[in-house]
NUTOR-976040 format. One line per field, with one value per residue: residue in one letter; y, z, x of N, C-alpha, C in turn. Coordinates in steps of 0.05 Angstrom, whole numbers. Layout:
residuo = (A/...)
n_py = (Y/...)
n_pz = (Z/...)
n_px = (X/...)
ca_py = (Y/...)
ca_pz = (Z/...)
ca_px = (X/...)
c_py = (Y/...)
c_pz = (Z/...)
c_px = (X/...)
END
This chain:
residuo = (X/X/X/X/X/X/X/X/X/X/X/X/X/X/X/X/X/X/X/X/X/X/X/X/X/X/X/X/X/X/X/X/X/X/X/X/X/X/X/X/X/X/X/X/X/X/X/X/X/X/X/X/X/X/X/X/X/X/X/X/X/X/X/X/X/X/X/X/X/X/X/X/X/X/X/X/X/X/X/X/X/X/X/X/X/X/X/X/X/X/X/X/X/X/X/X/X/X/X/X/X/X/X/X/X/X/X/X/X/X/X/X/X/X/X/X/X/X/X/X/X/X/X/X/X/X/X/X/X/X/X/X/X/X/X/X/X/X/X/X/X/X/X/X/X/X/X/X/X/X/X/X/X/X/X/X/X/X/X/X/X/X/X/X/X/X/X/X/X/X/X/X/X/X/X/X/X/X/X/X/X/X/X/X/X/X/X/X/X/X/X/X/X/X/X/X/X/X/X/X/X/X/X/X/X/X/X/X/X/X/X/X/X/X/X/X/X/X/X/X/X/X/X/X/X/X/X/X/X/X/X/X/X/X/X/X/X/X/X/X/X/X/X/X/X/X/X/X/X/X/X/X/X/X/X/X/X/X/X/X/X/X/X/X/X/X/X/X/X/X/X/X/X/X/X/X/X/X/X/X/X/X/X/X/X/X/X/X/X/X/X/X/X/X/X/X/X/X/X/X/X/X/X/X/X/X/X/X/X/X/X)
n_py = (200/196/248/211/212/202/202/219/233/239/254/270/231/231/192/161/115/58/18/-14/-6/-3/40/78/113/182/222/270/298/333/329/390/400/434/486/500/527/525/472/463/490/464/413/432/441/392/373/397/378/331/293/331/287/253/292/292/277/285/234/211/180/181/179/185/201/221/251/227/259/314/325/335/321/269/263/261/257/297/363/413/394/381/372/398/405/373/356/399/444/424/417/477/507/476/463/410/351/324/265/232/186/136/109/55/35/43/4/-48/-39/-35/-90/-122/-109/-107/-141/-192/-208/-211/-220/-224/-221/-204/-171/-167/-121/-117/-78/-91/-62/-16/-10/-28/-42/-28/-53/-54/-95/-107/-143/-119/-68/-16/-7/47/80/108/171/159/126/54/-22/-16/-55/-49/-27/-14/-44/-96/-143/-205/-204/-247/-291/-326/-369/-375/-346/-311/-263/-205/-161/-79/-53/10/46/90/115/125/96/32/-31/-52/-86/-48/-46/-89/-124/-95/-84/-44/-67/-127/-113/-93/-144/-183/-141/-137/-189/-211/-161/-141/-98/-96/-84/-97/-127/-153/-185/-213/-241/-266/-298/-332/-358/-393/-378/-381/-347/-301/-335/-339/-293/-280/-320/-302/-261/-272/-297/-272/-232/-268/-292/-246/-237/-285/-273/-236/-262/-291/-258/-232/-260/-265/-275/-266/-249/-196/-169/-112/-68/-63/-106/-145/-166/-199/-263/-314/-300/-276/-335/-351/-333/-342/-387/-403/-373/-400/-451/-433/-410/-421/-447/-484/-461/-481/-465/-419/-353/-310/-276/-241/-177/-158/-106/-67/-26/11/13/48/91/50/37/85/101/63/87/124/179/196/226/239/203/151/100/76/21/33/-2/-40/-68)
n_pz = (295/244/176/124/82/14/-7/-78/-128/-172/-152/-99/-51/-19/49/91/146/152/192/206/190/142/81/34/-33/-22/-45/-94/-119/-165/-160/-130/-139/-146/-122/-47/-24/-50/-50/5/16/-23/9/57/38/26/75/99/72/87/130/187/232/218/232/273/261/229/181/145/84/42/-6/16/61/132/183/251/301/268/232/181/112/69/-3/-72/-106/-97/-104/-85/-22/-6/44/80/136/139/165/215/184/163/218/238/201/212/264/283/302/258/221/189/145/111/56/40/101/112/78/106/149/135/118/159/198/169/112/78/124/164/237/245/281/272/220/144/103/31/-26/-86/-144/-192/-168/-115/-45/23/92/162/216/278/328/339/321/282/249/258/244/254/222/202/170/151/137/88/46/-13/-18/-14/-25/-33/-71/-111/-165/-196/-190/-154/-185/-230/-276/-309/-285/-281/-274/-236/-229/-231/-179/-156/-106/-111/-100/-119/-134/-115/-88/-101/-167/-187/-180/-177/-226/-256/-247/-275/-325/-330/-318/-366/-410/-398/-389/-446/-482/-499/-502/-462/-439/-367/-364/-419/-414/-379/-398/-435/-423/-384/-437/-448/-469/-471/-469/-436/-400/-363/-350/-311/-279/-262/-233/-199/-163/-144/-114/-78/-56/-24/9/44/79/103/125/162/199/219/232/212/206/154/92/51/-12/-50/-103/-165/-190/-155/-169/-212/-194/-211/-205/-159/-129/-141/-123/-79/-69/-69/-35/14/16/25/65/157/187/187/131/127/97/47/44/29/-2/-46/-33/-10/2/-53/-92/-44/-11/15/35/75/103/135/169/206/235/295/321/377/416/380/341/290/308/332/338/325/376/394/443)
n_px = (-354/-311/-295/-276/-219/-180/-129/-105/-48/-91/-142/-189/-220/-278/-314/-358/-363/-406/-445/-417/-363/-347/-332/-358/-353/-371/-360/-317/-267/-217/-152/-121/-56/-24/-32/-31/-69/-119/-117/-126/-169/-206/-207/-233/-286/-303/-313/-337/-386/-401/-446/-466/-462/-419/-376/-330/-276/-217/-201/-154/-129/-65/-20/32/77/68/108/119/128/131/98/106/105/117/124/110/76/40/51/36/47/94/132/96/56/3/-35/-46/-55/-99/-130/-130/-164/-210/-223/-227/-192/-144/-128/-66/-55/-9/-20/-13/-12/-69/-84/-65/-97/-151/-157/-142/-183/-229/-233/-198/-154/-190/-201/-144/-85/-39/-12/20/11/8/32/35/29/36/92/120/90/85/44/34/10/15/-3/-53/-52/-27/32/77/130/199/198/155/149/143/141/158/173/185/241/305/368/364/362/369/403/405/359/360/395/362/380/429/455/418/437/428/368/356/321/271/271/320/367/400/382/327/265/227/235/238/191/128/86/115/159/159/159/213/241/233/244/303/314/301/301/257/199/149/79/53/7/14/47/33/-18/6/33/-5/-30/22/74/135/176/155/138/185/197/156/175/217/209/175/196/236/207/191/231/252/196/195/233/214/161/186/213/164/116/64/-5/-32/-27/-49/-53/-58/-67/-55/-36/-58/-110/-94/-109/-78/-19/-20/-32/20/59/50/54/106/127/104/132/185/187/192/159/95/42/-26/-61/-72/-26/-9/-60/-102/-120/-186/-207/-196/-220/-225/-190/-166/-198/-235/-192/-183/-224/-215/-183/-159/-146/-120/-76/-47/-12/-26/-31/-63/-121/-194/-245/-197/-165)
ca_py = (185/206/233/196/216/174/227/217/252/259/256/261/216/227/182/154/85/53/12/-44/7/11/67/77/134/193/251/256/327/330/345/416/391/453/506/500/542/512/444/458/499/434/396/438/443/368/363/412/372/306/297/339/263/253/312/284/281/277/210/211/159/188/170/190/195/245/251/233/285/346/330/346/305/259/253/257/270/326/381/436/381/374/384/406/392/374/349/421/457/429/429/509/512/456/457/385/331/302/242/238/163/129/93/28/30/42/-12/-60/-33/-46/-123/-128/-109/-109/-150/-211/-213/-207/-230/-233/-196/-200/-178/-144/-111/-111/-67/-100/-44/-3/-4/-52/-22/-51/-34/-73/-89/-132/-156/-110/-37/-5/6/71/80/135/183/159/98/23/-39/-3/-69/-53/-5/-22/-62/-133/-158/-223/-202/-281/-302/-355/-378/-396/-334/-294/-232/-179/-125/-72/-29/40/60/130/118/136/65/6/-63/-47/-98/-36/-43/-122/-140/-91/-85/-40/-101/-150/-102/-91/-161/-182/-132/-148/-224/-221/-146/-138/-79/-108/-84/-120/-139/-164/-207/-241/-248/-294/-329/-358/-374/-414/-363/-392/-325/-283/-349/-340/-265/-289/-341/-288/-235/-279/-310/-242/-226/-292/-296/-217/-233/-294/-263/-214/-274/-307/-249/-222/-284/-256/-290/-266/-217/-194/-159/-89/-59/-76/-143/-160/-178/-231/-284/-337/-296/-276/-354/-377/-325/-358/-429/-396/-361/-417/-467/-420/-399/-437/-457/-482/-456/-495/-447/-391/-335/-287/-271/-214/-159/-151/-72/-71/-14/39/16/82/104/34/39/110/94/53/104/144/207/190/226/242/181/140/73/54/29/40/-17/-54/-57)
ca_pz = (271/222/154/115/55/-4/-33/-90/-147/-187/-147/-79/-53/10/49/124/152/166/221/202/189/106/71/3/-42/-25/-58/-109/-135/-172/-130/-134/-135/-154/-94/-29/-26/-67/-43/36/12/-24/30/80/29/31/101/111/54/103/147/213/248/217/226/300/267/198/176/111/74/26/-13/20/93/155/206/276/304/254/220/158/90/48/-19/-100/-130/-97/-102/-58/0/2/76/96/162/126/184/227/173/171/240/243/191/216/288/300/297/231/227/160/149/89/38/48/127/107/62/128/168/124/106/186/207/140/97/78/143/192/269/252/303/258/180/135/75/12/-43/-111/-157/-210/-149/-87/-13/47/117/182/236/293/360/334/315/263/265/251/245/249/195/194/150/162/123/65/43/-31/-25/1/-36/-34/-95/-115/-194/-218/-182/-139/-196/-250/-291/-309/-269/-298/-259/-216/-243/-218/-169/-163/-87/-113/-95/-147/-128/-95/-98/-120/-190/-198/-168/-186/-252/-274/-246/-285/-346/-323/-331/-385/-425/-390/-412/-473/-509/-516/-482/-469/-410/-360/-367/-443/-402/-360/-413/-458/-400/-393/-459/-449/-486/-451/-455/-411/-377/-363/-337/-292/-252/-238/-220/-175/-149/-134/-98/-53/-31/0/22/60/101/123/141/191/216/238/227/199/193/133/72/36/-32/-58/-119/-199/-201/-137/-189/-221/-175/-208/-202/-125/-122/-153/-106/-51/-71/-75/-3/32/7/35/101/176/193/153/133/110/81/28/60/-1/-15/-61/-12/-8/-6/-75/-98/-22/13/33/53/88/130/145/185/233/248/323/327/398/423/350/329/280/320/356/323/329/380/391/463)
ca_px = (-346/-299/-297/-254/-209/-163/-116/-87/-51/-112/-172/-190/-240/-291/-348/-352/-364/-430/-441/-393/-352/-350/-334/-370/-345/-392/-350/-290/-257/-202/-129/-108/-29/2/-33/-37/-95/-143/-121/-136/-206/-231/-211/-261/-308/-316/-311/-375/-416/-407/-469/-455/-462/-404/-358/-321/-249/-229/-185/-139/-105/-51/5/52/81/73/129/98/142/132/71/117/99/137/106/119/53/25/80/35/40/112/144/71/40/-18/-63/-42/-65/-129/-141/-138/-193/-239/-230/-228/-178/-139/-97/-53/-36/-2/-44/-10/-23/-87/-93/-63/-125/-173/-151/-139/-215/-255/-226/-180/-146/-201/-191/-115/-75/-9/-21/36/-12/35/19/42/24/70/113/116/96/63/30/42/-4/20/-21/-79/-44/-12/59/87/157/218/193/128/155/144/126/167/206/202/257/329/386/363/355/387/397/405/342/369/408/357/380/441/452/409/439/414/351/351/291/268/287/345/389/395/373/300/250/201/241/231/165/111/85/141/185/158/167/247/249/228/263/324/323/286/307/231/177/120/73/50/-16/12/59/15/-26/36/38/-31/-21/42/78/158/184/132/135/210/192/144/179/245/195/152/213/256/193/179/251/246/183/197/251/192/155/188/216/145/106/41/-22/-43/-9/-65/-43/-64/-54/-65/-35/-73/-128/-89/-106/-61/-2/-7/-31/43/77/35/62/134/135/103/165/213/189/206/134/76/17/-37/-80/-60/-20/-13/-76/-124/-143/-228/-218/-188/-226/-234/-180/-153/-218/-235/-179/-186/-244/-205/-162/-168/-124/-107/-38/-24/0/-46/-28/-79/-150/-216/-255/-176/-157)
c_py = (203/214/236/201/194/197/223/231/261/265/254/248/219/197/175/129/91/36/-17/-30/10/33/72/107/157/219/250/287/322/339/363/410/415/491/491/503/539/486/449/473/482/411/407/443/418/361/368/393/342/313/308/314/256/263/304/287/276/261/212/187/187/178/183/188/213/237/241/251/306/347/331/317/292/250/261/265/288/345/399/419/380/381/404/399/399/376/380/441/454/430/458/512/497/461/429/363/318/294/244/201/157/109/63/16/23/18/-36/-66/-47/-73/-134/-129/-109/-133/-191/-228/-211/-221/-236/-208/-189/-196/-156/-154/-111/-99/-82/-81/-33/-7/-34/-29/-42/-34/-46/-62/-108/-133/-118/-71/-34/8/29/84/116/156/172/135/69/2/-38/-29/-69/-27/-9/-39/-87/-151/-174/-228/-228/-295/-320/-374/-388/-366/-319/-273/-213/-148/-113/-54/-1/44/86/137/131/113/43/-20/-65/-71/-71/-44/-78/-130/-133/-100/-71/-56/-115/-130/-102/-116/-175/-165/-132/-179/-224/-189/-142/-120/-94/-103/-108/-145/-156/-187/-228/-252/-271/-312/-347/-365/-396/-400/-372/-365/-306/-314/-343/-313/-270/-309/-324/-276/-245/-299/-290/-240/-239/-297/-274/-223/-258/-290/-246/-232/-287/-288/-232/-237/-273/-271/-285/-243/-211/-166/-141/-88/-80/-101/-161/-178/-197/-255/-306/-328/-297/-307/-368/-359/-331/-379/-422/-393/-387/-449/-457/-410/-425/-445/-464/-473/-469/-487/-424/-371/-307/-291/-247/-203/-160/-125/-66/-35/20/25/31/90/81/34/63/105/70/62/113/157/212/198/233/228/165/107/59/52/27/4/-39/-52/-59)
c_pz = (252/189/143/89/39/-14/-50/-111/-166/-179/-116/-68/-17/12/85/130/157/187/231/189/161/97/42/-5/-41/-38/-70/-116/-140/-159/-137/-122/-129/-126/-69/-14/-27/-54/-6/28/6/-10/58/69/31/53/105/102/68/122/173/232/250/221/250/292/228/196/151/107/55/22/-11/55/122/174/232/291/303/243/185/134/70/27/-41/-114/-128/-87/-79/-30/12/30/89/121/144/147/202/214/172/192/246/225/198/246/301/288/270/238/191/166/120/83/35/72/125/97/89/145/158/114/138/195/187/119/96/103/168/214/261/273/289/223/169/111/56/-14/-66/-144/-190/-196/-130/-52/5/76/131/197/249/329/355/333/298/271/260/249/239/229/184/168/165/139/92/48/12/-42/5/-18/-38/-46/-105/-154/-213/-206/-167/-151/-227/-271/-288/-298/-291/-287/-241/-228/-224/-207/-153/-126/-74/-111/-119/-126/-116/-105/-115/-152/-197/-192/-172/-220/-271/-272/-258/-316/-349/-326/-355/-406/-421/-406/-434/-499/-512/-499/-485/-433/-394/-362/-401/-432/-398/-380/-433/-446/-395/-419/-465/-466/-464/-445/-435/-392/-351/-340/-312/-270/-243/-224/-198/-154/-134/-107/-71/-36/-17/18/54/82/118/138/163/210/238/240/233/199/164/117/63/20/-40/-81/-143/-194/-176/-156/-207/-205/-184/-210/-174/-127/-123/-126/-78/-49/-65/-36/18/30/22/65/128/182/174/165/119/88/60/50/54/-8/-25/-32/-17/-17/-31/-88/-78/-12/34/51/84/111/147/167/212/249/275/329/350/404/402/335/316/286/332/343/333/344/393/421/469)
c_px = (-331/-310/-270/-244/-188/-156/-101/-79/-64/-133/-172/-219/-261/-306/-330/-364/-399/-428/-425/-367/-327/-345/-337/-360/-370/-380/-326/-292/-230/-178/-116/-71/-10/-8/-42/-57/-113/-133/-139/-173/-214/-233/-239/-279/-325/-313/-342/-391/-414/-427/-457/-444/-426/-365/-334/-291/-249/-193/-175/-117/-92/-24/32/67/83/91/116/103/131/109/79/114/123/129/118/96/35/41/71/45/71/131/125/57/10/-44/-65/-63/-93/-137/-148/-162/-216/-244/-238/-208/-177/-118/-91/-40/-35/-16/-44/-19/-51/-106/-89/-91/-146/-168/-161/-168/-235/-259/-204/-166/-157/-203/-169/-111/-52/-7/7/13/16/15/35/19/38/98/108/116/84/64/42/32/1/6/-46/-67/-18/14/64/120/166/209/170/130/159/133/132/183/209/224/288/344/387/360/377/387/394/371/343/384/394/367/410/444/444/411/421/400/361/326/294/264/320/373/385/388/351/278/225/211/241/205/141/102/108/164/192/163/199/254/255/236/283/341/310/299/287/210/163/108/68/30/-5/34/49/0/-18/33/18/-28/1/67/116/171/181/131/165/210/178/148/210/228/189/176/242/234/188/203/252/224/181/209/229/182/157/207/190/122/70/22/-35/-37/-34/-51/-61/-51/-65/-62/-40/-98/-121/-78/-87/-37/-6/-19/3/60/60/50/92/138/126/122/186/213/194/177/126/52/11/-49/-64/-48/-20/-38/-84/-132/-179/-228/-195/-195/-225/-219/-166/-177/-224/-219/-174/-205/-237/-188/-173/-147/-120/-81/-28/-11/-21/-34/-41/-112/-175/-219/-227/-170/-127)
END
């Protein structure tokens, strides 16, 4: 059995499945960003303080992305890590198998066998966050792509700046991808902020958005149907090109169920099938889903593609 980590730029998070294969937070230290040193020592410090039972391989979500190749890291918020064979490294100090997968995959896994999307064989995870990301798991395994990237779709040139026409072209934001027109820069929460100051001239986060909007507030209403409508036409193209049973949503504004409900109502309008049922839904592992899906990992061949129990 694995143990299972959630790394993120401020904290890193242990614990290991039980026998439904859960993973409750059993350890948290803060993330030594800036050495190398100190980051791989508190990583085998919390390896040891896992029950021996557990010690068999050790599983990591993180935000960011390992090569399958090189092992080599692609990340932003933890500077020691950058172009690190992270999992290498700990292998020489532990002596037993680490897989390094990205925190969105992660989040896939855990929807796919824990969560939201359980007995699907076909789920893309979408993170809707500050940002926009997502996993992809199709006929029961996690994809993995070129560079250790897949499921990435809020980042690429596709943004239709008028909305489908109900708005003026509001140009192309800048995302820290480095390209202009990314759904990450319309669709997260900093999205729906980029809007909304766009057409209105006015900051206002997001949560004070959404907030106008249940209220009836027409302007935050106005913000809320480009945003959620930038979003549903990208996302429908996903759908019927890999025809998913079930999205389940990560991230902050996963918790406001009557937004992912309207970008539910939106995507299932636009796609080539129907579904009856919701398709966009709230993930379950909301809170551990890095860890959660760490625990379905199996470091098989070196590639984090293939999961636990899946034949």
């Amino acid at each position: 059995m694995p143990v299972c980590f959630d790394i993120g730029g401020t904290n890193i998070r242990s614990g290991w499945p039980d026998e439904v294969g859960i993973v409750q937070i059993a350890g948290q230290r803060a993330t030594p960003g800036d050495s190398l040193a100190d980051f791989l020592a508190t990583m085998v410090d919390m390896v040891q303080q896992a029950p021996a039972a557990q010690q068999d391989f050790v599983a990591i979500s993180i935000a960011g992305f390992a090569d399958p190749q090189t092992g080599a890291l692609t990340i932003a918020n933890i500077p020691c890590l950058k172009g690190e064979n992270l999992a290498g490294l700990l292998e020489a100090r532990l002596n037993m198998p680490v897989v390094v997968v990205n925190d969105a995959d992660c989040l896939a896994l855990a929807e796919t066998y824990a969560g939201a999307a359980k007995g699907a064989a076909n789920v893309f995870a979408i993170v809707l966050g500050t940002g926009v990301g997502g996993g992809l798991v199709l006929n029961g395994e996690l994809v993995v792509g070129v560079g250790g990237i897949s499921g990435e779709w809020g980042h690429g040139p596709i943004v239709d700046p008028t909305a489908g026409g109900r708005v003026e072209s509001l140009g192309y934001f800048q995302c820290g991808c480095g390209q202009k027109g990314c759904l990450d820069t319309v669709g997260g929460a900093r999205g729906i902020e980029n809007v909304h100051n766009a057409l209105h001239n006015a900051e206002r986060n997001a949560e004070q958005i959404l907030d106008a909007w249940r209220a009836g507030d027409e302007a935050a209403a106005l913000s809320v149907e480009v945003s959620t409508e930038m979003v549903a036409r990208a996302l429908s193209a996903f759908v019927n090109m890999l025809g998913p049973e079930s999205i389940p949503v990560g991230g902050g504004l996963a918790h406001a169920k009557d937004l992912i409900a309207l970008i539910d109502q939106k995507v299932r309008g636009m796609v080539l099938t129907t579904y009856e049922l919701p398709l966009v839904v709230p993930a379950h592992n909301l809170k551990n889903a890095g860890l959660v899906g760490a625990a379905f990992i199996n470091p098989t061949s070196g590639r984090p593609n293939k999961v636990r129990g899946v034949s």
